[in-house]
N, C-alpha and C positions, 0 to 999 in steps of 0.2 A: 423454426428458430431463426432467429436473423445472423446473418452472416457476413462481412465482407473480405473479397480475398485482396491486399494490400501487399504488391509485389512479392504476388505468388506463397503469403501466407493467408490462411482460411484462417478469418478473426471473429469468435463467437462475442457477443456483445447483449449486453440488457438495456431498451431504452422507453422510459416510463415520463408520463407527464409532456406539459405542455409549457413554454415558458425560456428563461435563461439557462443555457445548457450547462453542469455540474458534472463535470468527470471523474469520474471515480478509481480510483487504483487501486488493488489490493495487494496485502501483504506476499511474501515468499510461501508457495502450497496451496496458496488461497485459491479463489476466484471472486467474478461479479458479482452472484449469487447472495457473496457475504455480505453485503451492503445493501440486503432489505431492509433494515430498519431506516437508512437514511433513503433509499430510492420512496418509499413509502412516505417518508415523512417532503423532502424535496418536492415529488410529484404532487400533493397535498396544500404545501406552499405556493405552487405559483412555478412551480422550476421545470427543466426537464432532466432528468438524470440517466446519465450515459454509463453503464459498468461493462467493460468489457473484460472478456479474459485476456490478460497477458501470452506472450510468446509461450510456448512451452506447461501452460497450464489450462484446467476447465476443459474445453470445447475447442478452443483453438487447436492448430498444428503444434506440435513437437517435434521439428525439424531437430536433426543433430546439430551438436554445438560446435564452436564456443558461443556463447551468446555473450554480449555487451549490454549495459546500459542505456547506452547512447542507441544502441538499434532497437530496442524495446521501445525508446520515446520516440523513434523516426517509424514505427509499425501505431505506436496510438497517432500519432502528425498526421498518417496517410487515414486512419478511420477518420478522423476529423475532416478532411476534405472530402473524404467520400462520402459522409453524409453531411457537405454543407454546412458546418458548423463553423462559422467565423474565429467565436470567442467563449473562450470556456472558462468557468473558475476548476481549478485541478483541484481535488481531494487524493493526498496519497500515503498509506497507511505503509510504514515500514520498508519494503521493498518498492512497492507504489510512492512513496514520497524521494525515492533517488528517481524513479523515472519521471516524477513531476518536476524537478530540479531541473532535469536534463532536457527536460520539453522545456522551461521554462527560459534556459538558457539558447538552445537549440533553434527553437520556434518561437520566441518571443511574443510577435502578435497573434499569438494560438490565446494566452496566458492571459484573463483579464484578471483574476486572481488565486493564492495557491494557500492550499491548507496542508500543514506538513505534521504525519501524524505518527508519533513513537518512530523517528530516523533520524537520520545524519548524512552529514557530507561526504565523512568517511568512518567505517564501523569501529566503534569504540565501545568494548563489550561494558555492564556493570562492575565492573571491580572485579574480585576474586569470586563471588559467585556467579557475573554472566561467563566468564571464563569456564568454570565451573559447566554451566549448564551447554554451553557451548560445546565440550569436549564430550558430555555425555550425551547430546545429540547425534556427535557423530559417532561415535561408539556404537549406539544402538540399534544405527544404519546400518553398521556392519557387520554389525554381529544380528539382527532377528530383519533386515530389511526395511522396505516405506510403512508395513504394518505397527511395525515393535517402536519405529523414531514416531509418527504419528501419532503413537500412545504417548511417548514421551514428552512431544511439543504441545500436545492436548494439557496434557497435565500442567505444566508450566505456564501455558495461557489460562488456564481455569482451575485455579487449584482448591477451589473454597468448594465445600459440600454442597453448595445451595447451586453449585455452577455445574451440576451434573448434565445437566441436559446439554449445556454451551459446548464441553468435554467431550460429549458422544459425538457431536455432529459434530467436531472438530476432526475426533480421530480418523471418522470416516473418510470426512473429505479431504485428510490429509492423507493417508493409506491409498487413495484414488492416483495419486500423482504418478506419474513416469519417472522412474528413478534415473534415469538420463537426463531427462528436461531439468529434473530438481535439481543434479549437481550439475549443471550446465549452467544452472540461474544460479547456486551457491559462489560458485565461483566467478560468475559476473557482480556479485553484490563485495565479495571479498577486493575484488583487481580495482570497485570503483573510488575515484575519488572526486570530488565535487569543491574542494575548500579554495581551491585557486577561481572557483567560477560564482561563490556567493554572492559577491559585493554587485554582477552583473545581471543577477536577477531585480528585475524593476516592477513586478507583479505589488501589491499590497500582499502582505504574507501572516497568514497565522498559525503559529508555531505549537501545536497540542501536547503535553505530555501526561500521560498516565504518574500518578507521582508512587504506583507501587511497580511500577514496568521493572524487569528484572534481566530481558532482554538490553536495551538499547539504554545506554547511563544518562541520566538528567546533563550531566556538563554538554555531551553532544550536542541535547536539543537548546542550551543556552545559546550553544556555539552558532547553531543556524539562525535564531532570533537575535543575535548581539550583531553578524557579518554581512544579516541581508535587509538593505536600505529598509526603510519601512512596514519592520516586521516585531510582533510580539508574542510573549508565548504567554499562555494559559496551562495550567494545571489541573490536572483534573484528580482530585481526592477518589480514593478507594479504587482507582483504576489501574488496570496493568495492563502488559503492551499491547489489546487486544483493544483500546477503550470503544469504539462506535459498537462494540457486542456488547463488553460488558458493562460499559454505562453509556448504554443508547442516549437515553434522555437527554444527559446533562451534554452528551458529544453534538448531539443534535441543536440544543439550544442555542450553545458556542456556533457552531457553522451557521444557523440561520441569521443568525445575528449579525457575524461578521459579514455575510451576503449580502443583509438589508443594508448594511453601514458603507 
C-alpha cells in the first residue's frame, strides 16, 4: 500500500492513471477509497488521480488532537511535493472542499484548479432541519457510539430504498473511524472559517451542489461561487450531500468537463 510519512505523519494515499494530477478530498468519516467512481473514470480520461486519506482518517495516523484546517492542507502541500506533483486540480467534497480552500489559499501554485463539493466557507447548517439532523448526529454519538452515529449519517446520506447498498457501505466505513480522530476533525470543521480568504483564491473554481443536500444549505454554496473570482456553481438535481456516490454520472461529467475547459 503506498504511503508517505509528511513530518512524521504516515499518509495512506490512492494513485491511479497517467496524465494531469486530480486531488481528491473526501468528506468528514470518509476516506480515498470513496472516490472510485471518479479515480476510475479520471484514470480512464487521460488524468492521474491522487485520493488520499486525510489526517485522522482511513490508513493514515490518528495523532491526538486538536487538529486544524489549515494543517490538514499543509500534510496534503507536503504529499504533493513528495511525490513531485507541481500542479493539481483539487476536488473536495465537504470536509475535503475546506481543506482545498485552505490549500488553495495557503499553497497557491499547488492549485491549477478547484472543484468545491456540498461545503462552505463557514458551516451554515440547512435551515431547521440541518440543525435538526445536526443535533441528532450528535446525540447518537453519545448515546450508542461511532456504530449507532454511522447508522445515523448513513441514513441521511442515502436515504431512498434503492440507495441500500450506498447505506451499507457507508455505515460501515463510518463505524470504522477513531472516535478521537472524528471529534478532533468535528471540531476543526466547526472553529473553521474561510469567508475573509475567498476573494484570494485565484484557482478557476466550480462550485457543485446537490440540490437535495440536507446537510450543508444551498445559500453557502452561492456564497463560495458569488466571493471567489472566477467561479460558478452547478446543481446537480436529485442529488444529496454525497453527489460523486450518488450521482456518479452526472458529478463526473461536470468535473471532466470543467478539466477539459
Amino acid at each position: 500500500m503506498p504511503y508517505c510519512v509528511i513530518d512524521g505523519l504516515r499518509m495512506h494515499y490512492l494513485l491511479e492513471g497517467d496524465g494531469p494530477a486530480v486531488l481528491l478530498l473526501h468528506g468528514l468519516g470518509s476516506r480515498g477509497e470513496d472516490w472510485m467512481p471518479q479515480i476510475v473514470a479520471l484514470a480512464g480520461a487521460g488524468y492521474t488521480a491522487l485520493a488520499p486519506d486525510l489526517r485522522g482518517h482511513g490508513k493514515t495516523d490518528k495523532p491526538p488532537g486538536p487538529y486544524t484546517i489549515h494543517q490538514m492542507a499543509d500534510d496534503v502541500n507536503g504529499l504533493l511535493e513528495r511525490l513531485v506533483v507541481e500542479r493539481a486540480a483539487v476536488v473536495g467534497l465537504s470536509l475535503g472542499g475546506l481543506v482545498a480552500q485552505s490549500l488553495a489559499v495557503r499553497h497557491p501554485a499547488r492549485v491549477r484548479a478547484l472543484v468545491l463539493v456540498n461545503t462552505f466557507a463557514r458551516l451554515r447548517l440547512a435551515r431547521r432541519r440541518g440543525w435538526s439532523l445536526f443535533l441528532r448526529r450528535g446525540w447518537s454519538m453519545v448515546a450508542g457510539g461511532m456504530k449507532k452515529q454511522a447508522e445515523t449519517v448513513a441514513r441521511e446520506l442515502f436515504p431512498r430504498p434503492e440507495q441500500e447498498g450506498l447505506r451499507r457501505i457507508a455505515a460501515r466505513r463510518l463505524a470504522e473511524n477513531d472516535p478521537a480522530a472524528y471529534q478532533a476533525t468535528v471540531w476543526a470543521v466547526l472553529r473553521f472559517d474561510g469567508r475573509r480568504d475567498l476573494e484570494r483564491i485565484q484557482a478557476p473554481t466550480l462550485v457543485v451542489a446537490g440540490a437535495e443536500d440536507t446537510t450543508v444549505s444551498l445559500e453557502a454554496k452561492q456564497e463560495l461561487a458569488t466571493r471567489i473570482p472566477n467561479a460558478r456553481l452547478e446543481i446537480v438535481p436529485g442529488s444529496g450531500h454525497a453527489t460523486p456516490l450518488d450521482r456518479p454520472e452526472a458529478f463526473n461529467r461536470l468535473l471532466l468537463e470543467f478539466l477539459r475547459g
